[in-house]
Each structure stands twice: as C-alpha cells, then as structure tokens.
C-alpha positions as a printed Julia matrix, in Angstrom:
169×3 Matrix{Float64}:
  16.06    1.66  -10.95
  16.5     0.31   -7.36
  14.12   -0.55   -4.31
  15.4     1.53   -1.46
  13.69    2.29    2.82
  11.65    5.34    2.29
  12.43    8.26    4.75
  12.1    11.79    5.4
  14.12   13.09    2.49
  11.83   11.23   -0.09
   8.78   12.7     1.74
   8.75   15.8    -0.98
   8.76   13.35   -4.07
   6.46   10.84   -2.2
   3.73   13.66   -1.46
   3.55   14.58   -5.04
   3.0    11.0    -6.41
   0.42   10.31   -3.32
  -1.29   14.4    -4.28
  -1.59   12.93   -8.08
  -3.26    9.39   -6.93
  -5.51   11.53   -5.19
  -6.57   13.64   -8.44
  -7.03   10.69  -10.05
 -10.61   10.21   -7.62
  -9.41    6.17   -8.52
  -6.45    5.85   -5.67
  -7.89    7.02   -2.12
 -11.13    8.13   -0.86
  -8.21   11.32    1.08
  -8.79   14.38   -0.68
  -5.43   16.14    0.86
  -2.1    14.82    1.34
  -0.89   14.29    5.07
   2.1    15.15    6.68
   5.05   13.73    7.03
   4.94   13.53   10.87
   0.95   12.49   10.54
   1.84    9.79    7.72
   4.85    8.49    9.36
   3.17    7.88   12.85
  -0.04    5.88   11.29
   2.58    3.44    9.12
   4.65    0.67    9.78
   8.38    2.01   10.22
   9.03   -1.17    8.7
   8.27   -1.98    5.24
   8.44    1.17    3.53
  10.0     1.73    0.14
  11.06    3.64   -2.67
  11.9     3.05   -6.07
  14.51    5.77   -7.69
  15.8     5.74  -10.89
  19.84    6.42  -11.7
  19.11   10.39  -10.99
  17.52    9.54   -7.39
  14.28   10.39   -9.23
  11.4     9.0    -6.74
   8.8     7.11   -9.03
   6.57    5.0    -6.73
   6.42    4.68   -3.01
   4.43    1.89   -0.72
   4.16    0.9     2.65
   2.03   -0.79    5.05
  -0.56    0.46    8.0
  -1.39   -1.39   10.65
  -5.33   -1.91   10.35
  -6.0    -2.28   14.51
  -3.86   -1.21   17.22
  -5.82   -4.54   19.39
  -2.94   -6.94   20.11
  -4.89   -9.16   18.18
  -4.54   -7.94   14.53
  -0.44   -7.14   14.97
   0.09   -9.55   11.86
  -2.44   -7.45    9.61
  -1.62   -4.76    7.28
  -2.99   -2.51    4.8
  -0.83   -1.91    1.64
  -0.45    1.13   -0.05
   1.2     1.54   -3.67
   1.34    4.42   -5.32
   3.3     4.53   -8.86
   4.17    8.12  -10.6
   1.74    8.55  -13.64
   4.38    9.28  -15.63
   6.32    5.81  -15.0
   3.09    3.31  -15.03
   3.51    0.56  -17.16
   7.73   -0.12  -16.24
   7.34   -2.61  -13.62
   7.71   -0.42  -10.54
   4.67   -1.38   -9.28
   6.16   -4.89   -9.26
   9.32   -3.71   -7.84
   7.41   -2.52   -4.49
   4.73   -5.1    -4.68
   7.85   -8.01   -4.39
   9.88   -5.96   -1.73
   6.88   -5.45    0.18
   5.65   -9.26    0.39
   8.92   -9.9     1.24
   9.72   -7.3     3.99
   6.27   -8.15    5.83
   7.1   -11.5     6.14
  10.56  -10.59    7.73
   8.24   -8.61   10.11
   5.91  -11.35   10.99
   2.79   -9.19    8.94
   0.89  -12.95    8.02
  -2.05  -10.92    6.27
  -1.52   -8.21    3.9
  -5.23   -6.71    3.31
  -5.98   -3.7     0.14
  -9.16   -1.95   -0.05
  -9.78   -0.82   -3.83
 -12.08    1.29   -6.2
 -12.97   -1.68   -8.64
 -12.01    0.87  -11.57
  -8.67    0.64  -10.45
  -7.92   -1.75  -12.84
  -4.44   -1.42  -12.72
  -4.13   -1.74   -9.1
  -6.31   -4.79   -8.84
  -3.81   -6.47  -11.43
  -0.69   -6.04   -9.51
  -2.64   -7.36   -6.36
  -3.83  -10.53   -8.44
   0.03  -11.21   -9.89
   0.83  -11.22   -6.26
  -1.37  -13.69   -4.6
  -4.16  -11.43   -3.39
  -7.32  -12.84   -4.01
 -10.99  -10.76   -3.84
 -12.44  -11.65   -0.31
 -15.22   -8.64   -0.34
 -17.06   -5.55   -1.62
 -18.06   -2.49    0.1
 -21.28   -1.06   -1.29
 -21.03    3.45   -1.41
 -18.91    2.83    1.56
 -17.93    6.22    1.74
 -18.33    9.62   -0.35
 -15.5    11.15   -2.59
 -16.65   14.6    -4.05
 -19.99   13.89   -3.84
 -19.99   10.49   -5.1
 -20.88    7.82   -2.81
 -17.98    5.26   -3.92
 -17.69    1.09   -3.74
 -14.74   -0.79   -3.14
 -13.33   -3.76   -3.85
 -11.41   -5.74   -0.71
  -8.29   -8.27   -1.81
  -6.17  -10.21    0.68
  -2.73  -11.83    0.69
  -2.14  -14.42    3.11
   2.02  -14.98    4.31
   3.35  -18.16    3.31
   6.41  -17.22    4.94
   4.82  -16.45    8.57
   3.55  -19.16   10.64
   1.24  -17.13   12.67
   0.48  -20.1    15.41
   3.94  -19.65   16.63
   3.17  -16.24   17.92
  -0.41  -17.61   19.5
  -0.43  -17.11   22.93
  -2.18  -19.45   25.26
C-alpha cells in the first residue's frame, strides 16, 4: 500500500468510499455524493491523498477544506478521512492521518479542526492517536433522515507552523 496526491482519475473509487460513509448515517450529515468539479473547488488542492494497494485499488481518501474564505482563518482546515469498509482495521486510516499532518504543515494549515458524530468511534480514535484533542459539542446541530444529530468537535494544533510569522501588522 502507498500514500499517493488524489486527482481526477481516483474520483470514481473516491465517490464510492465517500457514497458508503454516507450509508453508514455515522460519517457526514451529506446525504448525496458531490461532484468532482463541486468537491474539487470547495478543497484544498493541496493536501489531498490516496492510499492504493499493489493493484491501484483506492481504499481510503482524505483531504482538507478550508473552513472560511476571511483572510483571517487561511491556516484552518477541516479534515476529511474516509477509509473503504472493507479495509478498516489495516492502518490506512493512519497512513492518511500522518501524510495529512504532515502536508498541512508544509502548507502553513496551523489548525486542523474535525467535526464528528460521537458514535464514530473509530474516527474519534484516529483523531486522538494524532494529537486532536475534544474542544466542543454541538447539541442536534443539524438533521440526518429525520434525526436531529450531535457532534463531537476535535482540534489539532501545528507544531510545525509558527503562525506569528505570517501575522500581519
């Protein structure tokens, strides 16, 4: 298995591992999955990734979205993972979570920011390995098939960025 830049040509593979997140009613509050062109214009173009196994198999995806477009929050990002169902439990998650920390910090991201269904155990343990600690919960914060749904909020400050360098005075 290898860590490669998610593009275009994964966007088949990726769509079906984000449409069965979103049957799990534990991985997004979305209830469709988006275009590529829609997707790809609301994410980073940096920090995207794929892991493929030896057949070019895709079997997890992430990536980060800026959470403002104010000048303001440029060095905060929301991270998505998403992790075939078939391949939980083999360390891909870990694979992504690693090349993600590391790519944001080449791209001066200094907060990394996940909002979570607290049943999303699984999730909220790869977050925790990585450094993220709990800052918040949303109370029903919004409806998913007629469910109003809480989440769980986790953070991950950079060690790597030093964010008063880019202050401007």
């Amino acid at each position: 298995m290898k860590v490669s830049p998610l593009t275009k040509e994964h966007w088949p593979d990726v769509a079906l591992i984000y449409k069965e997140g979103i049957e799990t009613y534990n991985a997004t509050f979305r209830k469709t999955v988006p275009t590529w062109e829609s997707w790809s214009t609301k994410c980073h173009k940096h920090s995207r990734f794929v892991v493929v196994d030896n057949d070019f198999e895709v079997l997890g995806w992430c990536a980060l979205t800026p959470v403002s477009d104010r000048y303001e929050y440029r060095g905060v990002a929301e991270v998505s993972v998403y992790i075939k169902l078939s391949s939980t439990g083999k360390g891909i998650g870990s694979m992504l979570m690693q090349k993600l920390i590391e790519s944001s910090g080449e791209n001066n991201i200094w907060s990394l920011y996940s909002s979570m269904f607290p049943e999303n155990i699984g999730s909220i343990k790869l977050h925790e390995k990585y450094g993220f600690r709990k800052i918040g919960y949303r109370e029903k914060i919004a409806e998913l098939n007629g469910v109003w749904r809480d989440t769980v909020i986790y953070e991950r400050r950079s060690k790597d960025v030093n964010y008063f360098d880019s202050l401007v005075f």
